[in-house]
Backbone atoms as SQL, in Angstrom:
CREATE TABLE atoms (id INTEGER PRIMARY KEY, chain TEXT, resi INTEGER, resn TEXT, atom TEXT, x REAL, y REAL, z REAL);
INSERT INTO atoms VALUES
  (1, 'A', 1, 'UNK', 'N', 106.011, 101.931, 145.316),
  (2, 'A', 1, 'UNK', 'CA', 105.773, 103.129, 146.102),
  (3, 'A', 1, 'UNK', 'C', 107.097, 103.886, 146.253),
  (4, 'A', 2, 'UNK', 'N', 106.892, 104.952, 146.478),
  (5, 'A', 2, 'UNK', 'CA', 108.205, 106.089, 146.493),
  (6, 'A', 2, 'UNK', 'C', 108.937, 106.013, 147.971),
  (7, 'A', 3, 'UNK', 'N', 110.036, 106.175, 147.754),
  (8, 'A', 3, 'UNK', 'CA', 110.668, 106.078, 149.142),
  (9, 'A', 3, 'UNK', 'C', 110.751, 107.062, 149.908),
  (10, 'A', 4, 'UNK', 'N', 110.452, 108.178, 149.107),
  (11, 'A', 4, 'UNK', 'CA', 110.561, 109.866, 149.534),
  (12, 'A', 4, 'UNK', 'C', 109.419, 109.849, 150.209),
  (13, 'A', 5, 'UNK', 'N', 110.166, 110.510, 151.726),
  (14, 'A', 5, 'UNK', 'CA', 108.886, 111.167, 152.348),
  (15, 'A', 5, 'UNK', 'C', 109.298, 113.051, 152.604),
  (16, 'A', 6, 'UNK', 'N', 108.000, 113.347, 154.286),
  (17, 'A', 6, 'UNK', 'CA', 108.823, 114.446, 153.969),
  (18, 'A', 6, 'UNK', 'C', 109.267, 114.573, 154.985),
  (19, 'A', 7, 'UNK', 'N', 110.231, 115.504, 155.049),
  (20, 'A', 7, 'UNK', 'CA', 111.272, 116.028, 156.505),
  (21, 'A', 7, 'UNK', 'C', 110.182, 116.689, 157.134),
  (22, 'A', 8, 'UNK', 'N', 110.132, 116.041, 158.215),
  (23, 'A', 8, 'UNK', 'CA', 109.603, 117.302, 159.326),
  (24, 'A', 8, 'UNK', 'C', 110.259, 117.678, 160.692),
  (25, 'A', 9, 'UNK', 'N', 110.228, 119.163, 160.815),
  (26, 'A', 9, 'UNK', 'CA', 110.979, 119.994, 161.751),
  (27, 'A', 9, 'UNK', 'C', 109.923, 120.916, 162.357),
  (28, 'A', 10, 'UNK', 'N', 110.236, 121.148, 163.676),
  (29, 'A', 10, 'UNK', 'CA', 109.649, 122.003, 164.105),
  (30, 'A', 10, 'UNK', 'C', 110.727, 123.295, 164.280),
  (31, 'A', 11, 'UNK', 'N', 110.193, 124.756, 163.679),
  (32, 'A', 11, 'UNK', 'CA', 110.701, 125.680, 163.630),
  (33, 'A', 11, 'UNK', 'C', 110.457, 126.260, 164.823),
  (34, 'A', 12, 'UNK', 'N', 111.268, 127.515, 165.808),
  (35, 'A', 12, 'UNK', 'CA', 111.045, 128.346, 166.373),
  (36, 'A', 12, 'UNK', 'C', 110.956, 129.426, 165.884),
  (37, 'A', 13, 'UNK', 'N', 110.197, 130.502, 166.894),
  (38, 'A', 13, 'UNK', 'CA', 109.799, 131.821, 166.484),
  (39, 'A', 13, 'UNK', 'C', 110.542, 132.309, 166.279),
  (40, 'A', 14, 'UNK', 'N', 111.039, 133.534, 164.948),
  (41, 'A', 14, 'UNK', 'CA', 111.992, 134.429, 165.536),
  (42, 'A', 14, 'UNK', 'C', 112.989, 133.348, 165.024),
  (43, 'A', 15, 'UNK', 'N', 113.366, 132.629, 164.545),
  (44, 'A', 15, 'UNK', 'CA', 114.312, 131.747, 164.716),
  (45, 'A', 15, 'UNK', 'C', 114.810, 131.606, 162.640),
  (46, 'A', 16, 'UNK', 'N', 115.887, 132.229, 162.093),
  (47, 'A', 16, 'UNK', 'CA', 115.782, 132.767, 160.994),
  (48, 'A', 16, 'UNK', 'C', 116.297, 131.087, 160.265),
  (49, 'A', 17, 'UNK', 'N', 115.645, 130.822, 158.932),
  (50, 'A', 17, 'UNK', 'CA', 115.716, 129.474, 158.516),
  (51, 'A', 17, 'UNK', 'C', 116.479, 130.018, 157.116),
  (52, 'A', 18, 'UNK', 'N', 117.199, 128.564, 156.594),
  (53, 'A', 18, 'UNK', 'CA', 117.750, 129.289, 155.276),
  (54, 'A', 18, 'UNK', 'C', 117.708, 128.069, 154.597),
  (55, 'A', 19, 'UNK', 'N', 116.541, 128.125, 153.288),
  (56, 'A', 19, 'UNK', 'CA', 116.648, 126.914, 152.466),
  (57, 'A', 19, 'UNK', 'C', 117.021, 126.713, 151.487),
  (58, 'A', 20, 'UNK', 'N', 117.234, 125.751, 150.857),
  (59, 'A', 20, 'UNK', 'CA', 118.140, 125.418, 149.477),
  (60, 'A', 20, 'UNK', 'C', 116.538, 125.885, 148.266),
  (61, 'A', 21, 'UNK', 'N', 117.036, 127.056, 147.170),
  (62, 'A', 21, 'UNK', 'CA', 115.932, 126.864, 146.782),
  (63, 'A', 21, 'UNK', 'C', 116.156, 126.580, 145.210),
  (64, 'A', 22, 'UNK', 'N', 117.699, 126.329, 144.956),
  (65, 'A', 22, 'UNK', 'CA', 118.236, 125.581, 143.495),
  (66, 'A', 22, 'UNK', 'C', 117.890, 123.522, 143.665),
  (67, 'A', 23, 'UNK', 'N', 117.514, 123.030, 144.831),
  (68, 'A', 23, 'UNK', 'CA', 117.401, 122.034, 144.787),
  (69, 'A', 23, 'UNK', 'C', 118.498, 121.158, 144.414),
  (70, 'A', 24, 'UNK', 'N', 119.864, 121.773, 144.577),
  (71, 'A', 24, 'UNK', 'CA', 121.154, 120.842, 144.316),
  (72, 'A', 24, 'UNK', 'C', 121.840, 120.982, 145.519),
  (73, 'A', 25, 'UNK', 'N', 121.466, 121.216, 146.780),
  (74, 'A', 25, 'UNK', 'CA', 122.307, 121.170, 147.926),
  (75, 'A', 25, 'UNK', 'C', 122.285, 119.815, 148.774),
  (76, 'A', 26, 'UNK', 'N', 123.416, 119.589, 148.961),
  (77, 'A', 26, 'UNK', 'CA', 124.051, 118.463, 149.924),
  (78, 'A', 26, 'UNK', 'C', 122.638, 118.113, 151.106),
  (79, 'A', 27, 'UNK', 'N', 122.707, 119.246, 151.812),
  (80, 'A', 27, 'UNK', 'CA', 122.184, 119.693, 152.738),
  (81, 'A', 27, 'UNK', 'C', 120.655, 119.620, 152.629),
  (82, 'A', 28, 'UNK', 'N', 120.296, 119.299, 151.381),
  (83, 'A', 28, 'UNK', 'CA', 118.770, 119.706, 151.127),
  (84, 'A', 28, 'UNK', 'C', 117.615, 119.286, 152.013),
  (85, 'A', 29, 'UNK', 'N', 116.897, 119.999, 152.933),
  (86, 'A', 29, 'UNK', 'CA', 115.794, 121.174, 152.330),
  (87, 'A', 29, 'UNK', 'C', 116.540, 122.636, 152.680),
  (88, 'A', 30, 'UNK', 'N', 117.856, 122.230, 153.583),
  (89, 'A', 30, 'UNK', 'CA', 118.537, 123.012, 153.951),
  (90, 'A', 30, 'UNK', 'C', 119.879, 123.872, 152.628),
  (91, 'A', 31, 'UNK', 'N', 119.913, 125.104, 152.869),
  (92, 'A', 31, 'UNK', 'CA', 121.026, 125.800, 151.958),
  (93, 'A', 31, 'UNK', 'C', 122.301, 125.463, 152.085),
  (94, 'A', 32, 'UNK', 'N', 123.250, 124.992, 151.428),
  (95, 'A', 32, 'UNK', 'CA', 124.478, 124.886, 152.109),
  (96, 'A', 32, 'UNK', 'C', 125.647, 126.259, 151.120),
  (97, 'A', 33, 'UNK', 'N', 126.777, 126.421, 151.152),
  (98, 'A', 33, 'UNK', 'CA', 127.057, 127.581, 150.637),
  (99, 'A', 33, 'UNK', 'C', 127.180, 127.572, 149.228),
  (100, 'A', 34, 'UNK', 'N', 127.426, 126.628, 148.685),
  (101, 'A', 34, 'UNK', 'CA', 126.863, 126.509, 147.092),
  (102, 'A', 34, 'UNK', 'C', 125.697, 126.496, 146.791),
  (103, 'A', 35, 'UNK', 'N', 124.537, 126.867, 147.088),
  (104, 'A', 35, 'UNK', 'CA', 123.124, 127.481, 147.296),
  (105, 'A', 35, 'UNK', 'C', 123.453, 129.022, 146.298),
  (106, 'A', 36, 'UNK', 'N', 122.706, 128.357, 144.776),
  (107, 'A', 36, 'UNK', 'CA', 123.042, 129.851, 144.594),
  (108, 'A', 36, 'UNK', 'C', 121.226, 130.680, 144.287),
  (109, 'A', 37, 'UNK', 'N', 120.787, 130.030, 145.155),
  (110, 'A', 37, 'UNK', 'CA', 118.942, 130.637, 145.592),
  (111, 'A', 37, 'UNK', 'C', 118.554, 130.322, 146.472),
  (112, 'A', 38, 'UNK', 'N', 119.367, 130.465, 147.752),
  (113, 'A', 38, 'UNK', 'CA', 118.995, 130.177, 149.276),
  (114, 'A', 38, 'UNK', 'C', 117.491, 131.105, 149.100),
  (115, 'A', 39, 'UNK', 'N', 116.766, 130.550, 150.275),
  (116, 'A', 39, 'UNK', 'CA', 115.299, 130.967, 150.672),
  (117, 'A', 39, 'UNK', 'C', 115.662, 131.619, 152.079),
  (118, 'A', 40, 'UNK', 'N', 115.195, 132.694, 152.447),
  (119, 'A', 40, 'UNK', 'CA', 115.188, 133.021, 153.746),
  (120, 'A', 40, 'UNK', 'C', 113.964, 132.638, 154.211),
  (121, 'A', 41, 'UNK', 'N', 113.828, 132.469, 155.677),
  (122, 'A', 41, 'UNK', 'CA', 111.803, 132.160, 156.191),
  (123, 'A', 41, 'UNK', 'C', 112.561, 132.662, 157.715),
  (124, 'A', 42, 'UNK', 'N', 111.634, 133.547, 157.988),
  (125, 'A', 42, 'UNK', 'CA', 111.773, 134.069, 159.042),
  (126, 'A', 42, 'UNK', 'C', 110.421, 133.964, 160.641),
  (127, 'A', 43, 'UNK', 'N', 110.330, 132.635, 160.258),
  (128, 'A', 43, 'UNK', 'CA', 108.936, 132.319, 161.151),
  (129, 'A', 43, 'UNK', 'C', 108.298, 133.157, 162.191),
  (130, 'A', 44, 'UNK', 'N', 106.838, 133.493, 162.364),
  (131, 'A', 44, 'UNK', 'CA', 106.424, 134.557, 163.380),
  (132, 'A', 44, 'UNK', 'C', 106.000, 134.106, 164.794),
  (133, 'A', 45, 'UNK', 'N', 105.535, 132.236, 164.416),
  (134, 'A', 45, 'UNK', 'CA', 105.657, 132.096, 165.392),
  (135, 'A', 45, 'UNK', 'C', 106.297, 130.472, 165.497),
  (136, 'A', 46, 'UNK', 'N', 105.997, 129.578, 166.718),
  (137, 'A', 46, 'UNK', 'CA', 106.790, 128.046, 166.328),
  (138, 'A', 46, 'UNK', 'C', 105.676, 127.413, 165.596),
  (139, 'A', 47, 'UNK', 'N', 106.388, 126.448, 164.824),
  (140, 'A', 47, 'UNK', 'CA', 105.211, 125.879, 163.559),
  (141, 'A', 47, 'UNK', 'C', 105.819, 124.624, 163.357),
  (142, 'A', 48, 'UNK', 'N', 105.475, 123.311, 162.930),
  (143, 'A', 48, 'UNK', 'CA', 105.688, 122.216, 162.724),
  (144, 'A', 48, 'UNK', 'C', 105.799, 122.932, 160.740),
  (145, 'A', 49, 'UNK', 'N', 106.824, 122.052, 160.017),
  (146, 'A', 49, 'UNK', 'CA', 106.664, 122.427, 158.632),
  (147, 'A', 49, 'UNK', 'C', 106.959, 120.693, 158.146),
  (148, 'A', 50, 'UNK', 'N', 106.568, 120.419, 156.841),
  (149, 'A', 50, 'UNK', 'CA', 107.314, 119.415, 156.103),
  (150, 'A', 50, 'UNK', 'C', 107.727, 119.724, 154.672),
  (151, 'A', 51, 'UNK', 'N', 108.946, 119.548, 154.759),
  (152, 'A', 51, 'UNK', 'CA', 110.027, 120.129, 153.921),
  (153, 'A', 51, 'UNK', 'C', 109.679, 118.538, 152.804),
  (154, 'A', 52, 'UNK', 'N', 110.476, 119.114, 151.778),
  (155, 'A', 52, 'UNK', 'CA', 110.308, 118.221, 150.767),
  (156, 'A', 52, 'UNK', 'C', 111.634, 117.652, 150.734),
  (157, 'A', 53, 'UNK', 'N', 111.698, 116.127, 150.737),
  (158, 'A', 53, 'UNK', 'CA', 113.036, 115.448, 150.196),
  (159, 'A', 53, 'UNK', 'C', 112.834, 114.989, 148.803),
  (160, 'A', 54, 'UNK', 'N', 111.942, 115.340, 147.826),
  (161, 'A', 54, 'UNK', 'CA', 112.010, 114.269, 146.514),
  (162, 'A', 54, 'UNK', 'C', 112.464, 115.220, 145.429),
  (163, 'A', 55, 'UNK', 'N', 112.253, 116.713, 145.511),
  (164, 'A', 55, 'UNK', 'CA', 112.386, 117.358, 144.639),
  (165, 'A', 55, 'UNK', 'C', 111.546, 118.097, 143.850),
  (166, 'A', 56, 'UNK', 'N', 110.399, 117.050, 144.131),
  (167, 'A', 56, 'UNK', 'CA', 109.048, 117.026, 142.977),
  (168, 'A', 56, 'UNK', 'C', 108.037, 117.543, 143.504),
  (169, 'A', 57, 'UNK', 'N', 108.046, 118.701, 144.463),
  (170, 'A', 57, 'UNK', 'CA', 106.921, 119.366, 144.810),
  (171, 'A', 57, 'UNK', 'C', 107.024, 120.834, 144.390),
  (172, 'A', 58, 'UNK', 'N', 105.351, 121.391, 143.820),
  (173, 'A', 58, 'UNK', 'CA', 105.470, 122.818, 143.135),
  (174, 'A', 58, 'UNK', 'C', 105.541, 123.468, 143.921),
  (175, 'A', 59, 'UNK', 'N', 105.557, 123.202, 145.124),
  (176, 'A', 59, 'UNK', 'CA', 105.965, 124.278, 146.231),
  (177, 'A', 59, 'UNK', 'C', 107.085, 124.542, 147.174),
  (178, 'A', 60, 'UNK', 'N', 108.247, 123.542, 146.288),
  (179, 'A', 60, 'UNK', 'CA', 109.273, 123.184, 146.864),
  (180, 'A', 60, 'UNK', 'C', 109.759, 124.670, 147.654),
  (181, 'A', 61, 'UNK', 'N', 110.817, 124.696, 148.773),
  (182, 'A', 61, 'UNK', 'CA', 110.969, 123.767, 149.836),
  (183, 'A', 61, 'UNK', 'C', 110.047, 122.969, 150.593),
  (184, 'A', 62, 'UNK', 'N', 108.686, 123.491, 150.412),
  (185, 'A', 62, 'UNK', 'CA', 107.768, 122.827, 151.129),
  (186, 'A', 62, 'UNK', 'C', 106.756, 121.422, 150.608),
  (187, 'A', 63, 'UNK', 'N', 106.529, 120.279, 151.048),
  (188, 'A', 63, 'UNK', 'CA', 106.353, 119.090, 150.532),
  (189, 'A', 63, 'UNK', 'C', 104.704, 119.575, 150.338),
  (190, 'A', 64, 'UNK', 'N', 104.429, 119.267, 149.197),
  (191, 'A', 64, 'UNK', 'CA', 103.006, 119.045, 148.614),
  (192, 'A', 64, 'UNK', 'C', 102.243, 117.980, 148.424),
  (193, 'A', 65, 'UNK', 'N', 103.196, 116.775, 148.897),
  (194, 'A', 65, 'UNK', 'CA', 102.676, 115.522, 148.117),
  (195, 'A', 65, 'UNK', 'C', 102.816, 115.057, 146.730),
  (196, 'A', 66, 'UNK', 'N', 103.330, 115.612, 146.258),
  (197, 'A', 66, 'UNK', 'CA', 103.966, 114.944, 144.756),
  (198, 'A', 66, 'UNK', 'C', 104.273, 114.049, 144.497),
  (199, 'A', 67, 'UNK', 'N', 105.041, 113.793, 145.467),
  (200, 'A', 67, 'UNK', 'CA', 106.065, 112.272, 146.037),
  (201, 'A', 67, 'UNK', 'C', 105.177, 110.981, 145.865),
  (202, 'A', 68, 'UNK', 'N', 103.894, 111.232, 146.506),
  (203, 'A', 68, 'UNK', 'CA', 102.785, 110.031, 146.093),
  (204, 'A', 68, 'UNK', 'C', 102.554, 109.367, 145.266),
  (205, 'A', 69, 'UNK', 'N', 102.452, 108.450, 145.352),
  (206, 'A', 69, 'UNK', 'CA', 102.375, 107.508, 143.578),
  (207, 'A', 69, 'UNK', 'C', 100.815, 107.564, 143.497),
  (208, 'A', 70, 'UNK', 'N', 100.045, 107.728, 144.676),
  (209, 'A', 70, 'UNK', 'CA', 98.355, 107.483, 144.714),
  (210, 'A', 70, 'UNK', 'C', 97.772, 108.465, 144.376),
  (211, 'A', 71, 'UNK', 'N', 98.521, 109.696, 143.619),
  (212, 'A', 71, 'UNK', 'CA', 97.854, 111.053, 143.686),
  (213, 'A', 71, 'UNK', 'C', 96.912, 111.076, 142.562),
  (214, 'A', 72, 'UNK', 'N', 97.561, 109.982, 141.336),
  (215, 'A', 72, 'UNK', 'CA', 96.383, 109.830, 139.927),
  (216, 'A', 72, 'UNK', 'C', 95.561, 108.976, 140.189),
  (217, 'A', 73, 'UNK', 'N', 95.382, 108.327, 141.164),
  (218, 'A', 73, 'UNK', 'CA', 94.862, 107.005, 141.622),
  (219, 'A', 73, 'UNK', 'C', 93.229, 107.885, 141.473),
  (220, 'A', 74, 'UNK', 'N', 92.095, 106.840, 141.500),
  (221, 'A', 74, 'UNK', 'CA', 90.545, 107.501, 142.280),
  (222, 'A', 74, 'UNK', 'C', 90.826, 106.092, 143.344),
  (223, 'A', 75, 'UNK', 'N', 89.784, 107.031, 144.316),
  (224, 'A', 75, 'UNK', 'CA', 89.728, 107.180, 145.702),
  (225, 'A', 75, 'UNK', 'C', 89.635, 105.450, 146.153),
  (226, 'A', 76, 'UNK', 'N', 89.027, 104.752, 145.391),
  (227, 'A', 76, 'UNK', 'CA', 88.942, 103.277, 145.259),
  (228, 'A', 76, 'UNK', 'C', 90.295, 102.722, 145.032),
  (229, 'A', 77, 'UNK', 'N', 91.174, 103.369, 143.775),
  (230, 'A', 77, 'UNK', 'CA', 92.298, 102.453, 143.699),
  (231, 'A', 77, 'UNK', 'C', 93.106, 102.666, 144.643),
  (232, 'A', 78, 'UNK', 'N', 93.352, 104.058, 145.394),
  (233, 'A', 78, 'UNK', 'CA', 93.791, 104.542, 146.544),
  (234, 'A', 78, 'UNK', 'C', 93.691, 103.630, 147.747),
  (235, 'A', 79, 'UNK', 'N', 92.597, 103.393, 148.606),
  (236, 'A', 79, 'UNK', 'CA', 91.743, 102.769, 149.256),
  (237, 'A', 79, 'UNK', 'C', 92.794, 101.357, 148.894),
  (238, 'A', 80, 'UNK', 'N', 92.268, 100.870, 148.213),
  (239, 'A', 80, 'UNK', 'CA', 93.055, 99.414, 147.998),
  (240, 'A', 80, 'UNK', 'C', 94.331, 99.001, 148.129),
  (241, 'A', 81, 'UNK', 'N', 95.124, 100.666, 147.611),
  (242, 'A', 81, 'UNK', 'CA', 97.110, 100.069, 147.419),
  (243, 'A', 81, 'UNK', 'C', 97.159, 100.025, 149.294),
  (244, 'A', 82, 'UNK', 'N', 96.338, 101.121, 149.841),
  (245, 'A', 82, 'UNK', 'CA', 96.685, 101.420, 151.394),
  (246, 'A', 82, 'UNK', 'C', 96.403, 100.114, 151.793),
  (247, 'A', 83, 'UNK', 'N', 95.093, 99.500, 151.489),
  (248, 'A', 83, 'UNK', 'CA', 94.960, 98.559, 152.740),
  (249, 'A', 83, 'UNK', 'C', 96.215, 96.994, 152.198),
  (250, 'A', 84, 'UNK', 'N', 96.656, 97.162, 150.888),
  (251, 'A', 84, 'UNK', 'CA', 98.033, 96.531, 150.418),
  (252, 'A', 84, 'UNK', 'C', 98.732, 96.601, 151.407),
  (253, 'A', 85, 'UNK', 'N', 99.695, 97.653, 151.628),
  (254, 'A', 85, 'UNK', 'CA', 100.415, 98.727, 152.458),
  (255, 'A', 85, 'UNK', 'C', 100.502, 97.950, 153.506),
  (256, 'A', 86, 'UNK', 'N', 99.026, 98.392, 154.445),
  (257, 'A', 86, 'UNK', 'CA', 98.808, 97.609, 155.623),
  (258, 'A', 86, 'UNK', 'C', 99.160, 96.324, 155.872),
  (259, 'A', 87, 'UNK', 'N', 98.331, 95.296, 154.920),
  (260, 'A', 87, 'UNK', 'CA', 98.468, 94.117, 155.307),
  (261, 'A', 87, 'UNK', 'C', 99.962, 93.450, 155.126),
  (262, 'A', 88, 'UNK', 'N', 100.876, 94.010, 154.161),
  (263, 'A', 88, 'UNK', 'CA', 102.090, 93.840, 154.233),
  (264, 'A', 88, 'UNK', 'C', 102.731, 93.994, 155.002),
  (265, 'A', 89, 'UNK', 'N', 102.632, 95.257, 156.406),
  (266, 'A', 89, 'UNK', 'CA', 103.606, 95.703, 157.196),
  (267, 'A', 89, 'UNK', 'C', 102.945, 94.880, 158.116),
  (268, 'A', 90, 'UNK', 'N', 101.616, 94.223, 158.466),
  (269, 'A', 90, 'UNK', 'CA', 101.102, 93.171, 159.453),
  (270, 'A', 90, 'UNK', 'C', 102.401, 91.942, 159.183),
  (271, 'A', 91, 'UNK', 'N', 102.370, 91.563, 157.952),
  (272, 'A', 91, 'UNK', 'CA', 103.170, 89.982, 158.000),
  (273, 'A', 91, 'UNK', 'C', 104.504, 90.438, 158.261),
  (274, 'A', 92, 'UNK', 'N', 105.035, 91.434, 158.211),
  (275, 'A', 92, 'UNK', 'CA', 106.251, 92.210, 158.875),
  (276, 'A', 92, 'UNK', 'C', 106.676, 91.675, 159.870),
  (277, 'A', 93, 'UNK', 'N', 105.309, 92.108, 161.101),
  (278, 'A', 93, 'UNK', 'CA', 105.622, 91.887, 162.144),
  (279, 'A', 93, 'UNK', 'C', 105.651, 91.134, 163.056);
């Protein structure tokens, strides 16, 4: 399973955001000044977002789920890695 999840932030209104949109910043989902395709987002109102940390989403800055290893899966093999998942983080604890 992928280790990438996604960043989540809650934005304010009015509150001007600036994202990395070359995908080589330090800083990433964030722009840092070697950003040479910062994103502006100028939110209208406050919004929960999840930003992408893997790289691999077509909607990058924003996480699509790409990151998933279960996305070619059908709904059965899906179903199964999760309840994997589960019972592993049970003997965890």
């Amino acid at each position: 399973m992928s280790d990438a999840i996604p960043i989540v932030h809650t934005w304010n209104a009015h509150q001007q955001q600036r994202l990395c949109g070359c995908k080589q910043c330090q800083r990433r989902p964030y722009a840092d000044d070697s950003c040479t395709t910062p994103i502006q987002v100028l939110p209208q109102r406050q919004q929960m977002v999840w930003l992408c940390s893997c790289r691999l989403s077509q909607r990058y800055p924003y996480c699509d789920g790409s990151h998933n290893p279960r996305n070619g899966m059908t709904l059965r093999q899906a179903v199964a890695e999760i309840c994997k998942d589960v019972i592993k983080s049970w003997r965890r604890d």
